[in-house]
N, CA, C, O and CB atoms as a CASP TS submission, in Angstrom:
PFRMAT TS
TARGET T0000
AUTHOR 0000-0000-0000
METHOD Language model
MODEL 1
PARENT N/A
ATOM      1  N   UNK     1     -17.413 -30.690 -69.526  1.00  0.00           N
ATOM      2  CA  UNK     1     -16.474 -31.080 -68.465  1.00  0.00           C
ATOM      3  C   UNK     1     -15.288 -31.818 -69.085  1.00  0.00           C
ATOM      4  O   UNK     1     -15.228 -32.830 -69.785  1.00  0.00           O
ATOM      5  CB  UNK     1     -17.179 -31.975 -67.391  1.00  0.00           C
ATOM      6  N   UNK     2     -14.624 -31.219 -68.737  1.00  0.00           N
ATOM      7  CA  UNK     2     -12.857 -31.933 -69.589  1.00  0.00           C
ATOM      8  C   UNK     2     -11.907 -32.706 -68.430  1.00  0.00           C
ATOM      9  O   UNK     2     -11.624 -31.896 -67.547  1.00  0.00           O
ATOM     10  CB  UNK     2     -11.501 -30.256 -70.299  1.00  0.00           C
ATOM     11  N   UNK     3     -11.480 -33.698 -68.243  1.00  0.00           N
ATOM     12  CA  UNK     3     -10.692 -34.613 -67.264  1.00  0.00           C
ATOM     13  C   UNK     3      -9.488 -34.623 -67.744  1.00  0.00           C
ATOM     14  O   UNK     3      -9.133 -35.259 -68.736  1.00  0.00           O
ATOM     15  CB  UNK     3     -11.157 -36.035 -67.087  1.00  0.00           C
ATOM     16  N   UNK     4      -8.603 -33.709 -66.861  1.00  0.00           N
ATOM     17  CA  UNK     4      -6.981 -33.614 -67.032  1.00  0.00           C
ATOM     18  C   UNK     4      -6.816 -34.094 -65.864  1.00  0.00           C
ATOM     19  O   UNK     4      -7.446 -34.326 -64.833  1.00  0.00           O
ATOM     20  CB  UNK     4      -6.166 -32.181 -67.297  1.00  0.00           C
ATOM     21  N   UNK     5      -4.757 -34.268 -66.758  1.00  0.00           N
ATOM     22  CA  UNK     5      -4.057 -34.865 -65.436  1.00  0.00           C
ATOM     23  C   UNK     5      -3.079 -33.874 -64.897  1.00  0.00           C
ATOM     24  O   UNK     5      -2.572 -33.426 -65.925  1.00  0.00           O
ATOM     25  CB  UNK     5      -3.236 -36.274 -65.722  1.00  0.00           C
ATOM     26  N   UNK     6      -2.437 -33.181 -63.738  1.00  0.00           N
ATOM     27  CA  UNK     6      -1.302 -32.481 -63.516  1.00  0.00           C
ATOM     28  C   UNK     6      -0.019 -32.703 -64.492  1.00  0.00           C
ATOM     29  O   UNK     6       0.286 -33.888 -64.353  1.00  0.00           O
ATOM     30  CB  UNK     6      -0.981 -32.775 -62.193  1.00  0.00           C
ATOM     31  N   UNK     7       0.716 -32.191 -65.262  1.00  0.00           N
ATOM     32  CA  UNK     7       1.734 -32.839 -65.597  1.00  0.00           C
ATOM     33  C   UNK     7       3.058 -33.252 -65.007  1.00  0.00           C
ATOM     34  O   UNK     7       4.037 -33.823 -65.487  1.00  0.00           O
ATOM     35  CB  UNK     7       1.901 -32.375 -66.360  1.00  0.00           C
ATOM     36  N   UNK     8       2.730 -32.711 -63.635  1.00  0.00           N
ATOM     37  CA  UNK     8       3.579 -32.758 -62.517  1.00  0.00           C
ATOM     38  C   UNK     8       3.702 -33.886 -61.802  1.00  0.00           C
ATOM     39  O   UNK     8       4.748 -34.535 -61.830  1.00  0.00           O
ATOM     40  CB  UNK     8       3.279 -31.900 -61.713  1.00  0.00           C
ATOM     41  N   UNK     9       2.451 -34.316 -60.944  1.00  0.00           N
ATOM     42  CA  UNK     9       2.013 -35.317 -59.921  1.00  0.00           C
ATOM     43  C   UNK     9       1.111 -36.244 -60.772  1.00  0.00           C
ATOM     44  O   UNK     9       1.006 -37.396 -60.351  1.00  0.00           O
ATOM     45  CB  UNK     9       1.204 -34.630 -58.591  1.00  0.00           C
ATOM     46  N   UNK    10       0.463 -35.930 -61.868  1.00  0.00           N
ATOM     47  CA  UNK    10      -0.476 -36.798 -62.340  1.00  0.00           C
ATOM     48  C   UNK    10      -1.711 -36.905 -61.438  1.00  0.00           C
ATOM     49  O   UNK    10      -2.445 -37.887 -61.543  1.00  0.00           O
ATOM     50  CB  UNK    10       0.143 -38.065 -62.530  1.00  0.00           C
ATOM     51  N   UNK    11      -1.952 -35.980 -60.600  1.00  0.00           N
ATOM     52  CA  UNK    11      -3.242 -35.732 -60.220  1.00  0.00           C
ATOM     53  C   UNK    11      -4.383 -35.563 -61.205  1.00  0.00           C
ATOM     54  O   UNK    11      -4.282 -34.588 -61.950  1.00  0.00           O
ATOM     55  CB  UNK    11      -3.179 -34.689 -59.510  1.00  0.00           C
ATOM     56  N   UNK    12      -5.392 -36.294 -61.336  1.00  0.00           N
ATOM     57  CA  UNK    12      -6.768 -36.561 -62.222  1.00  0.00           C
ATOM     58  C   UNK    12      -7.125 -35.633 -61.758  1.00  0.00           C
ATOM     59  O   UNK    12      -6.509 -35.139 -60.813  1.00  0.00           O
ATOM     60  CB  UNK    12      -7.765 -37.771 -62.177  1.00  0.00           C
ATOM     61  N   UNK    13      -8.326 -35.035 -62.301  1.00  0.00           N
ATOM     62  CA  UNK    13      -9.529 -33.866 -62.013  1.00  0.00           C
ATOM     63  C   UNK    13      -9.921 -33.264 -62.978  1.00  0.00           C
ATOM     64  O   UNK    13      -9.285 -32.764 -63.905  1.00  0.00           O
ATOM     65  CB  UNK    13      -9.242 -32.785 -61.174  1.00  0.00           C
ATOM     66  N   UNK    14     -11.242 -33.312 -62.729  1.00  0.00           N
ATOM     67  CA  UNK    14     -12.448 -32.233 -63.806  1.00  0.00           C
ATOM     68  C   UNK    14     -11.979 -31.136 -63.842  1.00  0.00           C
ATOM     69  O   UNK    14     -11.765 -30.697 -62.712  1.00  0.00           O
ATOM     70  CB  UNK    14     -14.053 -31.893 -63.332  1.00  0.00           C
ATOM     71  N   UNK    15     -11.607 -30.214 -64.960  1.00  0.00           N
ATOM     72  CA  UNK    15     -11.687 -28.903 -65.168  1.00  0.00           C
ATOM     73  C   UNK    15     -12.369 -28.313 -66.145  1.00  0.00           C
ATOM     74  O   UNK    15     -12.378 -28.794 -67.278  1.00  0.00           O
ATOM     75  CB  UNK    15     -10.689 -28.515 -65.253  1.00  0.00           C
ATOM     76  N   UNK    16     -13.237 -26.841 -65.728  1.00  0.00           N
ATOM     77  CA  UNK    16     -14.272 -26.528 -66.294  1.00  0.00           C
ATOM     78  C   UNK    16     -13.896 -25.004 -66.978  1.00  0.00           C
ATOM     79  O   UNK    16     -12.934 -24.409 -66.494  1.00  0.00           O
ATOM     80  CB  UNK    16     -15.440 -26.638 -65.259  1.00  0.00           C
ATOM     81  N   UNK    17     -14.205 -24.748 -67.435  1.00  0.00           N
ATOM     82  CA  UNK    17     -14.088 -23.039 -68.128  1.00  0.00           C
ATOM     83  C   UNK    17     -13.121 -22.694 -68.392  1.00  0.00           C
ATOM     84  O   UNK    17     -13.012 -21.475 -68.527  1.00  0.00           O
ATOM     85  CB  UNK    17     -14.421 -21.882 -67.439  1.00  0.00           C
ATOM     86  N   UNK    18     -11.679 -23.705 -68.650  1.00  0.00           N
ATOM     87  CA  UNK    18     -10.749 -23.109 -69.324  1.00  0.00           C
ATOM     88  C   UNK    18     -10.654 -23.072 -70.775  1.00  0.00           C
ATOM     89  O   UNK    18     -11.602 -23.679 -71.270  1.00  0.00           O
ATOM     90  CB  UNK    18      -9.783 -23.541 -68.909  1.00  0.00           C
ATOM     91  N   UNK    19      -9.686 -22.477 -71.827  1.00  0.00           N
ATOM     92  CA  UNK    19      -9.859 -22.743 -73.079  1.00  0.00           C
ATOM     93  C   UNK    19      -8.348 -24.292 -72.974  1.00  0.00           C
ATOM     94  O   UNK    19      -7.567 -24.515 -72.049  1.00  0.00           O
ATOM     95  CB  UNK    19      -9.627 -20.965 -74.237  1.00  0.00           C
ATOM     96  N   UNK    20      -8.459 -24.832 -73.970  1.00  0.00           N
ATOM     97  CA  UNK    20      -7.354 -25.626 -74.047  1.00  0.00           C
ATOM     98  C   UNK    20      -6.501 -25.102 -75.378  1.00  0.00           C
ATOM     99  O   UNK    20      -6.917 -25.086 -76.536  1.00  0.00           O
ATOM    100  CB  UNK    20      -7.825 -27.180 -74.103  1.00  0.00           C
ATOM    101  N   UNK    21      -4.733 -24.528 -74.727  1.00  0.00           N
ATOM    102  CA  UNK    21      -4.171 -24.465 -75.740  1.00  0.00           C
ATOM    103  C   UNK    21      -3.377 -25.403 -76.002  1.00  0.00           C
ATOM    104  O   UNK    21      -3.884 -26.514 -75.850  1.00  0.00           O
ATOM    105  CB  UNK    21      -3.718 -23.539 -75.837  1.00  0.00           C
ATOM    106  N   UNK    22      -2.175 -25.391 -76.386  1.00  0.00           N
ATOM    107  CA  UNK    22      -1.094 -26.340 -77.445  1.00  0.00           C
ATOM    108  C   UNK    22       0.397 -26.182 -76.442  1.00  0.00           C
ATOM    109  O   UNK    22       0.941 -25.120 -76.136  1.00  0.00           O
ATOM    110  CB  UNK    22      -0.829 -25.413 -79.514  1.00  0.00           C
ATOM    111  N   UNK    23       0.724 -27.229 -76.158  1.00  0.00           N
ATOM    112  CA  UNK    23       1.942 -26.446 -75.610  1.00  0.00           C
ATOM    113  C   UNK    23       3.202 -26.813 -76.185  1.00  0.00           C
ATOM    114  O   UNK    23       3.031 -27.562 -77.147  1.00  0.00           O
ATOM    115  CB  UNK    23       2.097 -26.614 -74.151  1.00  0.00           C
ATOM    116  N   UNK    24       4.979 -26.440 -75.834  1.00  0.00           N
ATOM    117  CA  UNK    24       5.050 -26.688 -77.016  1.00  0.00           C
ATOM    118  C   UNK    24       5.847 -27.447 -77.494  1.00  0.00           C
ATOM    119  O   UNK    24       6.912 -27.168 -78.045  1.00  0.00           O
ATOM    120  CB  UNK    24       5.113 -25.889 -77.514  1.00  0.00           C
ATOM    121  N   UNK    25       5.042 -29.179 -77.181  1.00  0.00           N
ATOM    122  CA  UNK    25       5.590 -30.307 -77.783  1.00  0.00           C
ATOM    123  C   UNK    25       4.436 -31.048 -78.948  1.00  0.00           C
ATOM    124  O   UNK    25       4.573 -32.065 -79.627  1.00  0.00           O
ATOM    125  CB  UNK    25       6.019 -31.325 -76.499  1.00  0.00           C
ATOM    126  N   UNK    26       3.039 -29.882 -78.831  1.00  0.00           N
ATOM    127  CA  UNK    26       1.952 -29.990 -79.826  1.00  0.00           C
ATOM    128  C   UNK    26       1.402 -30.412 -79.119  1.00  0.00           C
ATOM    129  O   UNK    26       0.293 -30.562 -79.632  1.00  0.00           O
ATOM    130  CB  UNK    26       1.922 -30.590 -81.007  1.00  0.00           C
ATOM    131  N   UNK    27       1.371 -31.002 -77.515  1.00  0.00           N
ATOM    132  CA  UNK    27       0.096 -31.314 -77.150  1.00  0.00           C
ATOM    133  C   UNK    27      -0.963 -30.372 -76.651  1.00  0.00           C
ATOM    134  O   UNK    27      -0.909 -29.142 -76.662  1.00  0.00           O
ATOM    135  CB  UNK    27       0.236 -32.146 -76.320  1.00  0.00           C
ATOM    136  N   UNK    28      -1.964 -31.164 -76.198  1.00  0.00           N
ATOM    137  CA  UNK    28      -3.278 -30.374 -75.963  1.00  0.00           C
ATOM    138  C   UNK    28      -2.773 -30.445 -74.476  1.00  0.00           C
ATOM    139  O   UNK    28      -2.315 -31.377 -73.815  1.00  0.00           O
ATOM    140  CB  UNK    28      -4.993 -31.096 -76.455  1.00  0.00           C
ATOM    141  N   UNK    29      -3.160 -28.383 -74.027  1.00  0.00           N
ATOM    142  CA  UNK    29      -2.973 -28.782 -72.501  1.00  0.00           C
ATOM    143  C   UNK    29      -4.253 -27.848 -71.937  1.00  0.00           C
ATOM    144  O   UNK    29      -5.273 -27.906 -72.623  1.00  0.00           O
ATOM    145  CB  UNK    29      -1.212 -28.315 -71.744  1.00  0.00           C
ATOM    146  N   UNK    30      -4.274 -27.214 -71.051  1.00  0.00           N
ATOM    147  CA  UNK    30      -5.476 -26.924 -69.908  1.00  0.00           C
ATOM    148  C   UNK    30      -4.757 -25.886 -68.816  1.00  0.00           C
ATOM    149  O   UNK    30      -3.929 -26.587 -68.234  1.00  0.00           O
ATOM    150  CB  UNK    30      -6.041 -28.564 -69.000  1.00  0.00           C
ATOM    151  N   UNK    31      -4.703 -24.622 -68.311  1.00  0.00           N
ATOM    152  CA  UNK    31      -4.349 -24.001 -67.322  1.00  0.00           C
ATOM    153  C   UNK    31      -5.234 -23.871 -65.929  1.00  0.00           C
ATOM    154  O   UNK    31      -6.195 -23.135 -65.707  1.00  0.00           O
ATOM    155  CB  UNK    31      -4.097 -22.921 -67.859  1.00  0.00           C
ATOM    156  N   UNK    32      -4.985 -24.240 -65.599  1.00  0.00           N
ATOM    157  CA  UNK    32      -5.565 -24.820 -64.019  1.00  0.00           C
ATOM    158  C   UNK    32      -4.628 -24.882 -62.697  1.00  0.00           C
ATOM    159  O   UNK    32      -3.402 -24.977 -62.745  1.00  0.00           O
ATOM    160  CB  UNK    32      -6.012 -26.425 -64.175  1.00  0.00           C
ATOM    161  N   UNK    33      -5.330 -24.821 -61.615  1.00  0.00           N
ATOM    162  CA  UNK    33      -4.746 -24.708 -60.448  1.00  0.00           C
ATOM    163  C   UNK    33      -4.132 -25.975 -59.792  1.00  0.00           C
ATOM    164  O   UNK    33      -5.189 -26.197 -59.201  1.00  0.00           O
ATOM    165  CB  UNK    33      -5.650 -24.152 -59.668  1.00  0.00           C
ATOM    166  N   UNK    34      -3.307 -27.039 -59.368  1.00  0.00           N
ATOM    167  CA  UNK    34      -3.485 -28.479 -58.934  1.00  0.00           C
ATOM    168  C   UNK    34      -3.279 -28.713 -57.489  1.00  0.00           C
ATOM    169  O   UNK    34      -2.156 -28.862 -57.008  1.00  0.00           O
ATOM    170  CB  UNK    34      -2.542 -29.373 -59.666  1.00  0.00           C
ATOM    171  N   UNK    35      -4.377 -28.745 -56.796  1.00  0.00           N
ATOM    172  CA  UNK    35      -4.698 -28.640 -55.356  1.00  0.00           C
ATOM    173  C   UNK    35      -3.466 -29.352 -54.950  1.00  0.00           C
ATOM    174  O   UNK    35      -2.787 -28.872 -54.042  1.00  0.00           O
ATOM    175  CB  UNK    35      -6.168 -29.304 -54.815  1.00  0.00           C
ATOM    176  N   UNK    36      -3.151 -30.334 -55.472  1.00  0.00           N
ATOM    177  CA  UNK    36      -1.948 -31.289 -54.569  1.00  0.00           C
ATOM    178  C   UNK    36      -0.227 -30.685 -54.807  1.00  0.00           C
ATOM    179  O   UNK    36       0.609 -30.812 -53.912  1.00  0.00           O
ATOM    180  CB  UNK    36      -2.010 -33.231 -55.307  1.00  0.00           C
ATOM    181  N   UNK    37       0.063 -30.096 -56.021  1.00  0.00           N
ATOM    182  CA  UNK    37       1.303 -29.705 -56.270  1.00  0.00           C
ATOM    183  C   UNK    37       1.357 -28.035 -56.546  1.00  0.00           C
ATOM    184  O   UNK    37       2.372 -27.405 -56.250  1.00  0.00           O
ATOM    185  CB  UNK    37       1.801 -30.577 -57.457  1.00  0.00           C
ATOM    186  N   UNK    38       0.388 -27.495 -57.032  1.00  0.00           N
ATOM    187  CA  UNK    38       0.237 -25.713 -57.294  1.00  0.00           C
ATOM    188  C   UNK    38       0.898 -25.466 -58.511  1.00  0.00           C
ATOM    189  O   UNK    38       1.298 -24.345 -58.824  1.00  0.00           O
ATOM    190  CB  UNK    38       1.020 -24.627 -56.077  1.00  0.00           C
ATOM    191  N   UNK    39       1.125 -27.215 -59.729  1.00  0.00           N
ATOM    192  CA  UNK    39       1.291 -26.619 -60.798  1.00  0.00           C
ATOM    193  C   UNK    39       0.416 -25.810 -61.882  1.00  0.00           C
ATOM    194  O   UNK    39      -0.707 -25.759 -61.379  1.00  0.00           O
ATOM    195  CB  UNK    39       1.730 -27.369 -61.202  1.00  0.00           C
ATOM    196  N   UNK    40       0.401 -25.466 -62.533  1.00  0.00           N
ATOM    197  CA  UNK    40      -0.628 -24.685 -63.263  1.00  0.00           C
ATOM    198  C   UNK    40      -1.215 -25.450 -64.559  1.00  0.00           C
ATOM    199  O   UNK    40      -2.341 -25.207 -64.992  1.00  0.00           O
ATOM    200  CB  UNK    40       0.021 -23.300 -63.703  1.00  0.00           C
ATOM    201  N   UNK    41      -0.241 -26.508 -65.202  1.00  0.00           N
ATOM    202  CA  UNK    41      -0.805 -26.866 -66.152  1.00  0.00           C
ATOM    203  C   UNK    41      -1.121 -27.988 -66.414  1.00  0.00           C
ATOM    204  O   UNK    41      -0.269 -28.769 -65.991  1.00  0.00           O
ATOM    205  CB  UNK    41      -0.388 -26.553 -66.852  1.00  0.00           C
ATOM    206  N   UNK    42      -2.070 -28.556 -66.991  1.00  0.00           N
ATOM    207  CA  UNK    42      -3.157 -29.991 -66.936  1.00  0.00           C
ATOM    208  C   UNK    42      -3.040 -30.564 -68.813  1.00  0.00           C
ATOM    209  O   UNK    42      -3.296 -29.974 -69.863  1.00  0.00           O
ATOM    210  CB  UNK    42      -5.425 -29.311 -66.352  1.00  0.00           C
ATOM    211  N   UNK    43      -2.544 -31.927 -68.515  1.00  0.00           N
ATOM    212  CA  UNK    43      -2.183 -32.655 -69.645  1.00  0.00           C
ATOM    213  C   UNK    43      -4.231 -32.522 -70.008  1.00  0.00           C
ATOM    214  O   UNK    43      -4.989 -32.092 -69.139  1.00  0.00           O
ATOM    215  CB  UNK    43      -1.113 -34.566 -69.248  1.00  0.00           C
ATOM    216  N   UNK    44      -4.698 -32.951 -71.304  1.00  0.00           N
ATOM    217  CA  UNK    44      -5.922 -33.086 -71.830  1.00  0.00           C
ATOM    218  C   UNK    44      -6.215 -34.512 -71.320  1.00  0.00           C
ATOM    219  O   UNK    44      -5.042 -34.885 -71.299  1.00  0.00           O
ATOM    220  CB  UNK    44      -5.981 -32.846 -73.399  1.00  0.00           C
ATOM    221  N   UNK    45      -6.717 -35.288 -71.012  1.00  0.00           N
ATOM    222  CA  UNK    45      -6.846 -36.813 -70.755  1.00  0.00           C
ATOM    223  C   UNK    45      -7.023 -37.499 -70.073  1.00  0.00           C
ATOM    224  O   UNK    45      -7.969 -37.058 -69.419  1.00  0.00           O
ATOM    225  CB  UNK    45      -6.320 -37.334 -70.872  1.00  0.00           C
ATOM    226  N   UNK    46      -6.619 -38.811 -69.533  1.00  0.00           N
ATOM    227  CA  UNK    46      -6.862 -39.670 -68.637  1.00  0.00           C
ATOM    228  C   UNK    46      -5.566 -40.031 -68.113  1.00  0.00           C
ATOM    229  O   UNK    46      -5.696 -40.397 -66.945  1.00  0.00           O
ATOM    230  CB  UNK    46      -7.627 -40.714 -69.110  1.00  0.00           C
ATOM    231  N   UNK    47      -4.622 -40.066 -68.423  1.00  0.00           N
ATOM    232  CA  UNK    47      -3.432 -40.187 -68.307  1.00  0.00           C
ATOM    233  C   UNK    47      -3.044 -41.297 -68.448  1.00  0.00           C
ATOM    234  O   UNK    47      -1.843 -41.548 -68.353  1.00  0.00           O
ATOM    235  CB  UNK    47      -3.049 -39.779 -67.423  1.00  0.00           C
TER
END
């Protein structure tokens, strides 16, 4: 279980079965859905 944040809204949440790639400022990111904004991509972390 991996805990990202939206990079949008900073919405927290568990995400499960994605791979995590690199995006491209070198961080670690997560492609995911974000119930509150419908961005797609999730910082790695706690924020």
């Amino acid at each position: 279980m991996t805990i990202g944040y939206c990079v949008k809204c900073r919405d927290k949440r568990e995400i499960e079965g994605s791979k995590p790639y690199t995006m491209k400022n070198g961080k670690p990111a997560i492609k995911g859905t974000c119930p509150t904004c419908s961005t797609a991509i999730f910082r790695i972390g706690r924020g």
